[in-house]
C-alpha positions, 0 to 999 in steps of 0.5 A: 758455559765457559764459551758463552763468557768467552763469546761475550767477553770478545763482543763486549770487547769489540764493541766497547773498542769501537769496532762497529761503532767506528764504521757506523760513524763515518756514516754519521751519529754513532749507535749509541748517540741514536739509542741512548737505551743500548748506551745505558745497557753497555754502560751498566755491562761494563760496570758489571764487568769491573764488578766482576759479575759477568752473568749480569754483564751478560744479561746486560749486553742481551739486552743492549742488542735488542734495545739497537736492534729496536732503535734500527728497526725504528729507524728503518721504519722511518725511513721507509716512511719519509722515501714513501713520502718524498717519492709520492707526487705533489698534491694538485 
């Protein structure tokens, strides 16, 4: 159990230090301007945390991951369907 705080504490931490946002916004908005759910989820982690309830700032983080893995899949989904559109010919 131990490990699994540990794990979560250095995700939390890396993910609250910005790593993957910091990559995400030389590209453009960051993952939490585009998923405003996985912002509200790591928000109530953090305050979880300061709480010092870090079973539920666990909870929290899992369920920031699938609200960002929803909001790419999303993404994807549109974007697979505005290439489709603008590779598709000119009606005659």
């Amino acid at each position: 159990m131990r490990r699994r705080v540990l794990g979560a504490v250095v995700f939390m931490g890396f993910v609250l230090g910005g790593g993957a946002a910091a990559s995400a916004s030389a590209e453009g908005p960051s993952a939490v301007a585009r998923c405003p759910a996985y912002g509200a989820h790591l928000g109530r982690a953090r305050a979880y945390l300061a709480r010092g309830e870090r079973a539920a700032a666990l909870a929290e983080l899992r369920r920031a991951r699938v609200a960002l893995e929803t909001c790419l899949r999303e993404e994807a989904g549109d974007a697979h369907l505005l290439a489709g559109l603008s590779a598709s010919p000119p009606p005659a």
